[in-house]
C-alpha positions in Angstrom: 194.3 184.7 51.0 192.3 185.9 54.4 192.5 183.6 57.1 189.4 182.0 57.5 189.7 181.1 53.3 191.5 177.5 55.0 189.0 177.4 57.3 186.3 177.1 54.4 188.3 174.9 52.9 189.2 172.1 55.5 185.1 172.1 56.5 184.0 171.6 53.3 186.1 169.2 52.4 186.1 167.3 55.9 182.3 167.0 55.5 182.8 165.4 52.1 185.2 162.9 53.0 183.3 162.4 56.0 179.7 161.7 54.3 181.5 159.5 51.6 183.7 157.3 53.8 180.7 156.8 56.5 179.0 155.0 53.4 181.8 152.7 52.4 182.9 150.4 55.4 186.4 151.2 57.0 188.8 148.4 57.8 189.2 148.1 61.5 193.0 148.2 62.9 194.8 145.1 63.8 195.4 144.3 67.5 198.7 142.9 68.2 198.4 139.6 70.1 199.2 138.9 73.7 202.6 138.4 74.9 202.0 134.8 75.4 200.4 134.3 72.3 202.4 131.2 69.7 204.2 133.1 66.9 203.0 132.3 63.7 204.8 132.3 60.2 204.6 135.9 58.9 202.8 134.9 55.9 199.7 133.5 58.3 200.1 136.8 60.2 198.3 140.5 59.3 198.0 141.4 55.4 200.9 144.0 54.8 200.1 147.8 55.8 199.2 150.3 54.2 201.9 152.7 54.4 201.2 155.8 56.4 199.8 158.8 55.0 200.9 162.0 55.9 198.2 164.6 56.8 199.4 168.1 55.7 196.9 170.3 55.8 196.7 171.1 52.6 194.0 172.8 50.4 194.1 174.2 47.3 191.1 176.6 46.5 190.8 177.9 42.4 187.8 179.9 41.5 187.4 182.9 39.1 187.4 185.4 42.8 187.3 185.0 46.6 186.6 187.4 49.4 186.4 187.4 53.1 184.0 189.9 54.9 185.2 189.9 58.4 182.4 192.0 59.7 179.8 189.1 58.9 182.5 186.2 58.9 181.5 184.6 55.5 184.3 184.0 52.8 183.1 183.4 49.7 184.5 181.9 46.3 182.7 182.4 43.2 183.7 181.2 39.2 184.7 177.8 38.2 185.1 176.6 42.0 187.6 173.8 42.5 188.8 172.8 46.1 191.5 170.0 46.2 191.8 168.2 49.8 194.6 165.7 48.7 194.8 164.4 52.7 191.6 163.3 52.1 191.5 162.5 48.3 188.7 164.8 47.7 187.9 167.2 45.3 184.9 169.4 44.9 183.3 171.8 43.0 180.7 174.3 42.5 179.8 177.9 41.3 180.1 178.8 44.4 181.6 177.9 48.4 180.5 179.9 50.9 181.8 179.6 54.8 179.7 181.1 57.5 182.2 181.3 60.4 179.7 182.5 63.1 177.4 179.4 62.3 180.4 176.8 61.3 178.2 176.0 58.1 179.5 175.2 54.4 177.3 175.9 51.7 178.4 174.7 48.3 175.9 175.8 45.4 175.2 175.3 41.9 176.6 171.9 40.2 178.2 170.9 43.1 179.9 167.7 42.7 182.5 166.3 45.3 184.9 163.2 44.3 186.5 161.1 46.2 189.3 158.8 44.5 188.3 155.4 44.7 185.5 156.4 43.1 182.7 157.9 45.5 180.8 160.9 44.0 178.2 162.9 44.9 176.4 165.3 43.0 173.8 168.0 44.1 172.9 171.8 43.1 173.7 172.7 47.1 175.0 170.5 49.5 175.0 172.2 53.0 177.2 171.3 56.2 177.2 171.8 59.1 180.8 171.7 60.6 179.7 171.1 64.4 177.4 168.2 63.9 179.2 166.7 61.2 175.8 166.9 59.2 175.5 167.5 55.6 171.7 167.8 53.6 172.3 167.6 49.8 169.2 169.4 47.9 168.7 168.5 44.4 168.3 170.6 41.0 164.1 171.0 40.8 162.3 168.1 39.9 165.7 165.6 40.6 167.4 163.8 42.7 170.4 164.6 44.2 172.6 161.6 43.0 175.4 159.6 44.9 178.0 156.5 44.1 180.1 154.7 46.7 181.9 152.0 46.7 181.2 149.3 49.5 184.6 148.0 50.6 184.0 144.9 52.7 186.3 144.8 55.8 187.8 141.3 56.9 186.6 139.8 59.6 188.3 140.4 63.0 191.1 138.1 63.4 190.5 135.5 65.9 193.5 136.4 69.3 195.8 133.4 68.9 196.4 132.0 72.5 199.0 129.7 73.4 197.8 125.9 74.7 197.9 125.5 78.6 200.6 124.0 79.9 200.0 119.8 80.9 200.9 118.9 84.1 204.2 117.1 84.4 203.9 113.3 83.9 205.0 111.6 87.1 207.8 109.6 86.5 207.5 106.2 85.8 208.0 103.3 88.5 210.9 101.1 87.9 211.3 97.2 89.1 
């Protein structure tokens, strides 16, 4: 596959993780308490991680053909288009993906619909991005709507910094007769 066919890829599917997790709140990280904070029982403590997913930079692209023009710098993939981000959990298609290197610009066309699991979803007949400005405009079939579900996950408040008491003066001692 020509080399900018993972370029097409990682946009496209960076600016449709990106529009659906800017809808659904993200859970701020933990800070870890001061050195002289008062331990507390570990069940009172921070809900248990998530563990740590691996980014690999992997994209799988299907479609019926792809090319790559290098004069121009637009890779295109036509048929049955079906572009799997699993670092992301995202998956999108269309008829067709198109990535204008020169411009940084994804254009997705014709039925496009991109999934994320967890159950965001947006569907479109071209959803445009553009890489630079992390922008995306989603342009509906005539006479509809372009059509979108996400699921709003409600972060927990911030935790409250535990702080240790101050320390009480020293009692003096007491006067014996």
């Amino acid at each position: 596959m020509p080399r900018h066919a993972s370029a097409v890829v990682a946009a496209l599917l960076l600016s449709a993780a990106g529009v659906l997790q800017a809808a659904s709140a993200q859970t701020a990280p933990l800070e870890a308490p001061a050195a002289d904070a008062v331990a507390q029982p570990a069940a009172a403590a921070t809900p248990p991680a998530q563990p740590a997913r691996l980014k690999t930079g992997l994209v799988t692209i299907e479609s019926d053909q792809q090319r790559a023009d290098q004069l121009t710098g637009v890779v295109t993939a036509t048929g049955n288009v079906r572009i799997v981000y699993p670092d992301e959990r995202v998956v999108a298609t269309a008829r067709q993906a198109q990535y204008f290197s020169k411009e940084n610009r994804v254009v997705l066309s014709g039925d496009v619909d991109i999934v994320q699991e967890g159950g965001n979803l947006m569907r479109a007949e071209r959803v445009v991005y553009l890489v630079d400005g992390e922008r995306l405009v989603a342009i509906p079939p005539s006479g509809q709507q372009v059509f979108s579900r996400v699921r709003i996950q409600q972060s927990p408040p911030p935790a409250a910094p535990v702080q240790a008491p101050a320390p009480q003066p020293a009692a003096a001692p007491a006067a014996q007769p």
